[in-house]
N, C-alpha and C positions, 0 to 999 in steps of 0.2 A: 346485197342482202337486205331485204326487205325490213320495217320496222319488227314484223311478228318474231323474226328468227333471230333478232338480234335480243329483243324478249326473252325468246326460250332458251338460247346460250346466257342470258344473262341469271337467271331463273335457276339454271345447272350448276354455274360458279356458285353460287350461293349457296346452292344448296351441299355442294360438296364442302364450301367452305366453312360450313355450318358441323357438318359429320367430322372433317379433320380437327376445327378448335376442339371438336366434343371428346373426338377421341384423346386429345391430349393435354384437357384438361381432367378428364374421366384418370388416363396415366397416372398425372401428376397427386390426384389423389391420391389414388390407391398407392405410390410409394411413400406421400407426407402418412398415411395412416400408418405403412408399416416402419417407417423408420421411428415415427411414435410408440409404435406399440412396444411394451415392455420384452424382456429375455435375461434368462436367466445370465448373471456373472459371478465370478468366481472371486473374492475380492480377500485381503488382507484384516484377520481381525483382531489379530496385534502385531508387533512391529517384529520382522523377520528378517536377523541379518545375515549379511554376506556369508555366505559359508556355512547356514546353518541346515540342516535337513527338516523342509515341511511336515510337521504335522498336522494331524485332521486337526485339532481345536485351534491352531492357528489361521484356516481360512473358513470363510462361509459365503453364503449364496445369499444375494440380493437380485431385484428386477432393477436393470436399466431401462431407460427406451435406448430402442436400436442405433440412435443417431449416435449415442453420446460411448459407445462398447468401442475400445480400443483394437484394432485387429492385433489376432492374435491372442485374443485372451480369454481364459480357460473357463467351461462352465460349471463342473460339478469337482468336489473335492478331492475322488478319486485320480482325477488327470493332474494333481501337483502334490499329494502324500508320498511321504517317502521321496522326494526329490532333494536334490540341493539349491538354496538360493545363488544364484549369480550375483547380483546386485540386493543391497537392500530394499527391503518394500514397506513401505509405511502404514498404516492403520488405514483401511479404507481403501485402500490401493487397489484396482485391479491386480487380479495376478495374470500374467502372460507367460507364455510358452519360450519368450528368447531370453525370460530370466532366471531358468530352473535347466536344472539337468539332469538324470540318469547318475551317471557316473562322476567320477570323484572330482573335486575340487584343485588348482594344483597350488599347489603350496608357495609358487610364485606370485599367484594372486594378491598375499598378505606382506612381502616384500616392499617396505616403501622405496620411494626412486632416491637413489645413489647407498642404496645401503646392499649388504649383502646376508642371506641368512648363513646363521652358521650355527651349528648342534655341537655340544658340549657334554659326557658322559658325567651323570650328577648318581652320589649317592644321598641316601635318607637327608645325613647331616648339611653334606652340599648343595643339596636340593631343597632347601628349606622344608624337612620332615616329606616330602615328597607333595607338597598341599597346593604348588601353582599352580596356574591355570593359564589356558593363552589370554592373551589381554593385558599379566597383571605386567608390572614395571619393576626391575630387580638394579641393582650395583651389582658391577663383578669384582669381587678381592681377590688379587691373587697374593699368594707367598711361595719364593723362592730360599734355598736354599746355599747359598755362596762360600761355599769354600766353609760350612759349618753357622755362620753367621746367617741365622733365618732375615728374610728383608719381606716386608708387606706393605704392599700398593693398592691403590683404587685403579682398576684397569677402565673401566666404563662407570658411567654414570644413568640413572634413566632409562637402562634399555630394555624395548617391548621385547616381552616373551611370547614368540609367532605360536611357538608350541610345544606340547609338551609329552614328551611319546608319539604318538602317532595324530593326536590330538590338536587341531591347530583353528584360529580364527584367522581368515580371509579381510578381517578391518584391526589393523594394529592401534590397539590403545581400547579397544572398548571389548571388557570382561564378557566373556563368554558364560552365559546362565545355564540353567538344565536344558538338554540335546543338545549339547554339543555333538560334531562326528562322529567322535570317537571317545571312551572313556581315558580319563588320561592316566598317562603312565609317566611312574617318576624315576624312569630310567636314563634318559634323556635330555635334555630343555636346546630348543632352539630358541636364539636371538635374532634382531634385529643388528646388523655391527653394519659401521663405517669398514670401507677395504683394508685401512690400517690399523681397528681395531679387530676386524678379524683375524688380521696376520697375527697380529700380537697372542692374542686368545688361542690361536690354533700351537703358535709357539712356546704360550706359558702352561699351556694342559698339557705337553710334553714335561715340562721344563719344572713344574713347579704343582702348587695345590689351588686349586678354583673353587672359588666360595660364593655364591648366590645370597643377596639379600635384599631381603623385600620391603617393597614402599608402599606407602599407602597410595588408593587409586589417585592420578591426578599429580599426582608430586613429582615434577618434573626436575626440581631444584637442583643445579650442580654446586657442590660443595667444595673448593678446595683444600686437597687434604695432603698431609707431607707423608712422605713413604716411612715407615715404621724400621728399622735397623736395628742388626741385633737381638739378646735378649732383656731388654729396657727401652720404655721410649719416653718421651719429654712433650709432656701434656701442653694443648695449642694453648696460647694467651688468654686468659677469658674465656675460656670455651668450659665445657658440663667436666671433660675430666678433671681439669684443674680444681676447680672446684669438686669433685671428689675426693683428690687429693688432701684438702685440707680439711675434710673432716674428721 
């Protein structure tokens, strides 16, 4: 091959290799521009939790750029009203499609691990005037009757109420505000219980009278207390009756 043709293949590489950089740095633009350029998302614009059903005023639409959109997540406010949260979503949040759903919530979801839930038939009085809500934290008293001699006990201490009627939060310990699922009914109240105090609770709401009483949020405090016998009992050492006592 002569000098001239080894010229003109040399001439050809180049110039093809010229067209291939062009075209692929031409490419690479054109997706840095569009992963730049902005698009609509669907995002959190206040704090939405587990179990509660999306409203419009809860999310709104801002521009990402396209780099920074999580797949999966939703653009305009219609594709998540009216749905349920799966997980909580924080302020700002993208909202996404694998943490919302159609259809109902199960009430195992609010269940912490090694507890069991369990539903208890409450009226007005037993149900503190019918006014909880899931979230809040009750004591259970029970009183049995023995052979004529009433006895009253503190069965649980602390325990979250999953729900109330049909009513329930999917995150135990944090009060449920306006929309919750369902309106509550104070027919009912499910707990959170240990396996042994569920037995107990399913054995004393046969057995005896359950009483519900409520704590302030946060008050986790266990108190011990002596079981109550008879019709008289004997105010703790120091404690607020005692000092009633001697007024």
């Amino acid at each position: 091959m002569n000098s001239r043709k080894i010229l003109l293949v040399s001439a050809i590489v180049g110039v093809l290799a010229m067209v291939f950089a062009y075209a692929w740095f031409a490419a690479a633009e054109r997706n840095l521009r569009e992963m730049s350029s902005p698009a609509p998302v669907l995002v959190a614009s206040r704090y939405i939790a587990c179990g509660a059903r999306v409203a419009a005023s809860a999310v709104e639409v801002k521009e990402f750029p396209r780099a920074f959109i999580q797949p999966g997540a939703l653009a305009a406010p219609k594709e998540a009203e009216g749905q349920l949260a799966l997980a909580p979503i924080a302020p700002g949040e993208q909202v996404l499609a694998n943490k919302l759903t159609k259809g109902g919530v199960a009430l195992a979801l609010a269940v912490p691990p090694g507890r069991r839930a369990i539903t208890v038939f409450v009226d007005a009085a037993a149900g503190v005037a019918g006014l909880l809500k899931p979230g809040d934290l009750v004591d259970v008293v029970v009183t049995t009757d023995d052979g004529g001699s009433p006895r009253t006990f503190m069965l649980m201490q602390a325990a979250p109420v999953l729900a109330v009627g049909k009513a329930f939060s999917a995150e135990p310990g944090r009060r449920e505000e306006a929309g919750s699922i369902l309106e509550a009914q104070a027919d009912t109240v499910t707990l959170a219980a240990s396996p042994h105090e569920a037995q107990q609770l399913a054995h004393f709401e046969m057995a005896g009278r359950v009483k519900l009483l409520l704590r302030a949020p946060g008050d986790a405090q266990r108190i011990p207390l002596a079981p109550i016998t008879g019709r008289s009992f004997r105010p703790a050492p120091g404690g607020e009756d005692e000092e009633v006592q001697k007024r």
